[in-house]
py3Dmol code that shows the C-alpha trace and the ligand (Angstrom):
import py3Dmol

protein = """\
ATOM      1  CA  UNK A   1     -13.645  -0.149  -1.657  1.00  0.00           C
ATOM      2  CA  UNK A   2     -12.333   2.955   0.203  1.00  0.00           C
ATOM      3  CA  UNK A   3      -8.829   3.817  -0.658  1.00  0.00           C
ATOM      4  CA  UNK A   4      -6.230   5.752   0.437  1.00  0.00           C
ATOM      5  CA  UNK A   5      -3.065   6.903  -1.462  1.00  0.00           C
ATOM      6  CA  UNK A   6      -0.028   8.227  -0.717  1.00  0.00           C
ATOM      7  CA  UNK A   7       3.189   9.135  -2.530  1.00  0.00           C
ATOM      8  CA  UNK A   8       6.076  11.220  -2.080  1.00  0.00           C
ATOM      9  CA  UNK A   9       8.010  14.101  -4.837  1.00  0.00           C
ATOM     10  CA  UNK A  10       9.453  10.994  -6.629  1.00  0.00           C
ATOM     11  CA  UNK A  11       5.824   9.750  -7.421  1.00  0.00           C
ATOM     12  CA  UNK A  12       3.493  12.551  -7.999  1.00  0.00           C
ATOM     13  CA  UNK A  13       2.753  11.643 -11.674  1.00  0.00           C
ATOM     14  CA  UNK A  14       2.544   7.516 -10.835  1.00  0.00           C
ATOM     15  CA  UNK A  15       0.005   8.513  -8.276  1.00  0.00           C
ATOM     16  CA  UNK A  16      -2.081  10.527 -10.309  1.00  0.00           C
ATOM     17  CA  UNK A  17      -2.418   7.725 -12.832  1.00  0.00           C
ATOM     18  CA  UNK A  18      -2.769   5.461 -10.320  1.00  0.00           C
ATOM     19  CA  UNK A  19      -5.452   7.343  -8.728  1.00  0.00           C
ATOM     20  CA  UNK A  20      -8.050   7.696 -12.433  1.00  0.00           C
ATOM     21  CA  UNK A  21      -7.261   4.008 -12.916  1.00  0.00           C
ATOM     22  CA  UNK A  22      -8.262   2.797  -9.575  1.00  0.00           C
ATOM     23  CA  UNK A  23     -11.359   5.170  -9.802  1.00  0.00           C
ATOM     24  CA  UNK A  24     -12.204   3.305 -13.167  1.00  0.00           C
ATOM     25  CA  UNK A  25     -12.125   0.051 -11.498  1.00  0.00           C
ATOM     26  CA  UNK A  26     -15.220   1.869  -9.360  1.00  0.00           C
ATOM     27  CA  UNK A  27     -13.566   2.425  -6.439  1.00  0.00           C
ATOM     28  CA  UNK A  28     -13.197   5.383  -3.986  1.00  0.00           C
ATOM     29  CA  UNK A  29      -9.810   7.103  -3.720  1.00  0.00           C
ATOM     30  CA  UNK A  30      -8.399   9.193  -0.699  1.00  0.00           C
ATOM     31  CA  UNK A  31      -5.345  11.153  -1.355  1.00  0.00           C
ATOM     32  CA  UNK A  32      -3.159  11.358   1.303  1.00  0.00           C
ATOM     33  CA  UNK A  33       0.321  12.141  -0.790  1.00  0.00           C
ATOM     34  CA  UNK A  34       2.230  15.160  -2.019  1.00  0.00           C
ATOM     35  CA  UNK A  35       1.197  16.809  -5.123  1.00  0.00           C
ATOM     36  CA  UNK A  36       4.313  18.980  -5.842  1.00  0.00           C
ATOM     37  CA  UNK A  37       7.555  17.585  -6.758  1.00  0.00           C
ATOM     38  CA  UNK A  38       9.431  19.675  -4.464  1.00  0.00           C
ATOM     39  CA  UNK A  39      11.466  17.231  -2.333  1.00  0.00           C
ATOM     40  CA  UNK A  40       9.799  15.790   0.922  1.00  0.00           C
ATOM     41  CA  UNK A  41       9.961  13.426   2.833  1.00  0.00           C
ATOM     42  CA  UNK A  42       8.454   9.693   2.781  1.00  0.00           C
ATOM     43  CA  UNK A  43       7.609   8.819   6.545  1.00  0.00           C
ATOM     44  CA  UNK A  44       4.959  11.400   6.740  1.00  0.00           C
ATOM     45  CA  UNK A  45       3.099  10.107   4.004  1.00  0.00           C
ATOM     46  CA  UNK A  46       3.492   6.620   4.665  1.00  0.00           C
ATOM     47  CA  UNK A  47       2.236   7.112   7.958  1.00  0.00           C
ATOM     48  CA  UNK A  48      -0.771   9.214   7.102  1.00  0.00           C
ATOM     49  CA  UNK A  49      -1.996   6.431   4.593  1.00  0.00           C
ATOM     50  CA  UNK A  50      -1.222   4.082   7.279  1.00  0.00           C
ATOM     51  CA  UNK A  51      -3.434   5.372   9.936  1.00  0.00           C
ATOM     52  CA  UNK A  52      -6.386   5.925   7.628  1.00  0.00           C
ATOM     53  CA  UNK A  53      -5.614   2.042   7.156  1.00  0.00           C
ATOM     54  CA  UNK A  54      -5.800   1.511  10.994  1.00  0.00           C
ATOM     55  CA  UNK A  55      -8.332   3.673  11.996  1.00  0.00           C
ATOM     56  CA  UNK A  56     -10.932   2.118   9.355  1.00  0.00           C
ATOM     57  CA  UNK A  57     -11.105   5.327   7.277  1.00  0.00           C
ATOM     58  CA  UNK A  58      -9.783   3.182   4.247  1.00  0.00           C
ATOM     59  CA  UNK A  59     -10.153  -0.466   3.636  1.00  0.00           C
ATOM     60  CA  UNK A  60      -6.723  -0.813   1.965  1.00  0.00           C
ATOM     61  CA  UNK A  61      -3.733   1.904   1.114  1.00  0.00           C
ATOM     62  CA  UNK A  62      -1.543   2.209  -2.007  1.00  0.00           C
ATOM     63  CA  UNK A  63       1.801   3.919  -1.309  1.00  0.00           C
ATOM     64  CA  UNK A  64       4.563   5.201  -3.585  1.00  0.00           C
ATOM     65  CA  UNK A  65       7.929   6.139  -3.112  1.00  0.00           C
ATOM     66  CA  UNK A  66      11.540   5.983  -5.738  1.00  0.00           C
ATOM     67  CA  UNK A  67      11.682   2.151  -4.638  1.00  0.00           C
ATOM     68  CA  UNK A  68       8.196   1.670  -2.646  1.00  0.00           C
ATOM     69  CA  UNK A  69      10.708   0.449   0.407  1.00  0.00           C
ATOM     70  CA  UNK A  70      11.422   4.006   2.951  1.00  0.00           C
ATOM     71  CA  UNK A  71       7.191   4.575   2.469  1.00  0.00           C
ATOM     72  CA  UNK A  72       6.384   0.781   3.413  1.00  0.00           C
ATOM     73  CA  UNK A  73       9.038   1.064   6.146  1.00  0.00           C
ATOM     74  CA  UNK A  74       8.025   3.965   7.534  1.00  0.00           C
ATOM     75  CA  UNK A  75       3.839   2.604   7.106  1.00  0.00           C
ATOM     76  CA  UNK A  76       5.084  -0.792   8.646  1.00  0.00           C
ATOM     77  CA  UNK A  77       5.647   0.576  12.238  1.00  0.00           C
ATOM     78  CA  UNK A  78       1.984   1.659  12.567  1.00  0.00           C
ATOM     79  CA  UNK A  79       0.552  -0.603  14.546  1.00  0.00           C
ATOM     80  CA  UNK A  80      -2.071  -3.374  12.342  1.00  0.00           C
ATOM     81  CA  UNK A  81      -0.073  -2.460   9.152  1.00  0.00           C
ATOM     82  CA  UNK A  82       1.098  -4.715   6.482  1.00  0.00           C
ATOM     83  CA  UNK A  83       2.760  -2.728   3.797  1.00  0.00           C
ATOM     84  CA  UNK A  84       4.356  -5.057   1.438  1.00  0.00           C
ATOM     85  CA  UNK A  85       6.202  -4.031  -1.728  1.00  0.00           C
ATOM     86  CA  UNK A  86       5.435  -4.836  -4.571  1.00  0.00           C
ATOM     87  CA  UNK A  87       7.115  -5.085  -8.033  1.00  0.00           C
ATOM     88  CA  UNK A  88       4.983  -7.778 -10.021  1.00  0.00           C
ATOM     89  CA  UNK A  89       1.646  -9.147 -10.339  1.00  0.00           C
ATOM     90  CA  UNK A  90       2.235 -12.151  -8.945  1.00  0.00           C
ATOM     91  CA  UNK A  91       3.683 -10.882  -5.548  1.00  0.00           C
ATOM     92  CA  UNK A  92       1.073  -8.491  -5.816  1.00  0.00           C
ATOM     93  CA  UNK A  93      -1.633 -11.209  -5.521  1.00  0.00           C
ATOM     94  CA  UNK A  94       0.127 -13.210  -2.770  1.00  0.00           C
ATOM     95  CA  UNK A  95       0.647 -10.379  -0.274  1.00  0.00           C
ATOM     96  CA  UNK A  96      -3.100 -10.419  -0.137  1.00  0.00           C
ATOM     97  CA  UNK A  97      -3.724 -14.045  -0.694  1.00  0.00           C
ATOM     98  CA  UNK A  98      -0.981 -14.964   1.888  1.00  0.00           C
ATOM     99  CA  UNK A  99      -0.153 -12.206   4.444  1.00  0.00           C
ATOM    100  CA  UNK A 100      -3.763 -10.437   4.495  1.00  0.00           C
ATOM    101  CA  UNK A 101      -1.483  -7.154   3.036  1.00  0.00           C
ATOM    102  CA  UNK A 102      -3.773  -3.885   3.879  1.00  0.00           C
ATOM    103  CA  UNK A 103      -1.322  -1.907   2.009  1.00  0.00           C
ATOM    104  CA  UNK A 104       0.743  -2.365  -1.318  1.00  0.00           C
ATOM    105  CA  UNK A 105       3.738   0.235  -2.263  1.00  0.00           C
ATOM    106  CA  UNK A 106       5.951   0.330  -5.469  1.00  0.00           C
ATOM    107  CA  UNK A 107       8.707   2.582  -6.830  1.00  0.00           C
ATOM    108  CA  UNK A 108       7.507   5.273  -9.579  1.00  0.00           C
ATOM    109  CA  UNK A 109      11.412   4.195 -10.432  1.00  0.00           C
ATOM    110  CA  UNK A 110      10.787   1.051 -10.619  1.00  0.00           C
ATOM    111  CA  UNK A 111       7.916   0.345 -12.179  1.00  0.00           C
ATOM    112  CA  UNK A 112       6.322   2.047 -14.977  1.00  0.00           C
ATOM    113  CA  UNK A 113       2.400   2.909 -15.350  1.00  0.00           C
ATOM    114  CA  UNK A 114       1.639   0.133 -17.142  1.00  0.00           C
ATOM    115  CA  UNK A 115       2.759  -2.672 -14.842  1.00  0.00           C
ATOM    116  CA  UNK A 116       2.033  -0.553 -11.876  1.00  0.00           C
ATOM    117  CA  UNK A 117      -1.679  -0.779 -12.601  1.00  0.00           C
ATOM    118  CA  UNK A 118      -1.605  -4.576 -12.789  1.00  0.00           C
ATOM    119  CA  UNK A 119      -0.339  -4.771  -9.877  1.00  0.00           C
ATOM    120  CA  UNK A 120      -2.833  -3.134  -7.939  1.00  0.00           C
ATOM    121  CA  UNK A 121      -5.665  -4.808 -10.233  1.00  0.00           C
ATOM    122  CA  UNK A 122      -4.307  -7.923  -8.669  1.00  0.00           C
ATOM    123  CA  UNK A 123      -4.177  -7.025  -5.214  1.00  0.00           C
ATOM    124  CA  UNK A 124      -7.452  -5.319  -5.346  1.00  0.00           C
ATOM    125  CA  UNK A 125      -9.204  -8.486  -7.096  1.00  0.00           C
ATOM    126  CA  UNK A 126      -7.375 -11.516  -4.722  1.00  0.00           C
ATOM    127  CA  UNK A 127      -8.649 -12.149  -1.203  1.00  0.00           C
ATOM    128  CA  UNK A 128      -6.961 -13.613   2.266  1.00  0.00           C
ATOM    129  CA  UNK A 129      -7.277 -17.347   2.226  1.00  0.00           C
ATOM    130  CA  UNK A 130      -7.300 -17.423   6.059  1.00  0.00           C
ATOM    131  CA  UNK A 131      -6.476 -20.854   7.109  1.00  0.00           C
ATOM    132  CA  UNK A 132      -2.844 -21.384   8.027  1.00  0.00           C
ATOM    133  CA  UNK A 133      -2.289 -18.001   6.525  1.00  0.00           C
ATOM    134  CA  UNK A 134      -4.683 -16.682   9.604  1.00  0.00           C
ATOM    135  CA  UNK A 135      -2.449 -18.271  12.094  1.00  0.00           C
ATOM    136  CA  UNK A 136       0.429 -16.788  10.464  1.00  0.00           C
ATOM    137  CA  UNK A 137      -0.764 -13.519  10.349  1.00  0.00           C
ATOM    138  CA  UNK A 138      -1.713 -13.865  14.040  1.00  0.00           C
ATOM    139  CA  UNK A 139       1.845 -14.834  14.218  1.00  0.00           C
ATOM    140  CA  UNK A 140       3.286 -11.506  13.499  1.00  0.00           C
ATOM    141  CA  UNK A 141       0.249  -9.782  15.569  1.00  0.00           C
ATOM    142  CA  UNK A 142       1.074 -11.330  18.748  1.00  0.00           C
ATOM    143  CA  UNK A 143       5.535 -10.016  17.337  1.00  0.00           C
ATOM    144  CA  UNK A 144       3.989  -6.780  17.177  1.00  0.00           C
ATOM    145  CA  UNK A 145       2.019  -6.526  20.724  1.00  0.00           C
ATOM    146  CA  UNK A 146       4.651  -7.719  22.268  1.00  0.00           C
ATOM    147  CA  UNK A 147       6.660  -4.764  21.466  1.00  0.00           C
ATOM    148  CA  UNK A 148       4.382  -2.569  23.812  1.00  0.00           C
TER     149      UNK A 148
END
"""
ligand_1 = """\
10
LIG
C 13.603 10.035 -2.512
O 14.688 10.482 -3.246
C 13.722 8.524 -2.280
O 14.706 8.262 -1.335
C 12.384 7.943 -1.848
O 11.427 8.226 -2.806
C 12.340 6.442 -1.653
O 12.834 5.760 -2.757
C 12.847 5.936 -0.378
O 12.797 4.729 -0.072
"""
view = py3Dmol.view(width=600, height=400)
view.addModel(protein, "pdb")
view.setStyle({"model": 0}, {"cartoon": {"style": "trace"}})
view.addModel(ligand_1, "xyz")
view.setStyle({"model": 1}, {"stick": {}})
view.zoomTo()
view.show()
């Protein structure tokens, strides 16, 4: 798969280890983010991975902020986005499973490297189960074109 990264100062380190790992699991990593720790700001990023998301340049996006929430926030108002945060394998595997997530974020001060590569092992491996999930998920399409 074709994926695209992004990360603000508080997650430069997280991203680069996130970035080898999901590279080792064979797959093909944009990077979108910040590589310097100087303070910045989380929007931009978030919606850079977010419209590589839309506009089919990336099949999926990983985002990281402090918490994973101002990123997934600021990814979530892009149209076609589903950023869902993330904080343990399980969620991690539902968000795809359930909501047909095409991004995951988590907090590089939240989670450490260890359980923050799970978590994307699992997202990466589950898939949608359509179904009533579909009609769910068309649920929230039809919130989101009705907001113009
Ligand atoms: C930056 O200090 C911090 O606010 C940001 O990384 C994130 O946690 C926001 O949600």
């Amino acid at each position: 798969m074709k994926i695209a990264i992004g990360n603000d100062h508080a997650a430069v380190e997280l991203k680069n280890q996130i970035m080898a790992y999901v590279k080792e699991l064979g797959h093909e990593v944009e990077n979108y983010g910040t590589d310097a720790n100087a303070s910045c700001n989380y929007p931009e990023y978030g919606e850079k991975v977010a419209r590589a998301v839309a506009g089919g340049r990336a099949d999926c996006g990983i985002l990281i902020c402090g918490t994973g929430v101002g990123i997934s926030i600021a990814a979530n108002k892009v149209k076609g986005i589903r950023a869902a945060v993330c904080s343990d394998v399980t969620t991690a595997r539902l968000v795809k499973e359930h909501n047909n997530a095409n991004i995951i974020a988590f907090g590089a001060r939240i989670v450490g490297e260890e359980l923050a590569k799970d978590i994307v092992k699992s997202y990466l491996e589950a898939e949608f189960l359509g179904g009533r999930h579909a009609e769910r998920v068309a649920m929230i399409e039809e919130i989101e074109s009705r907001e113009g």
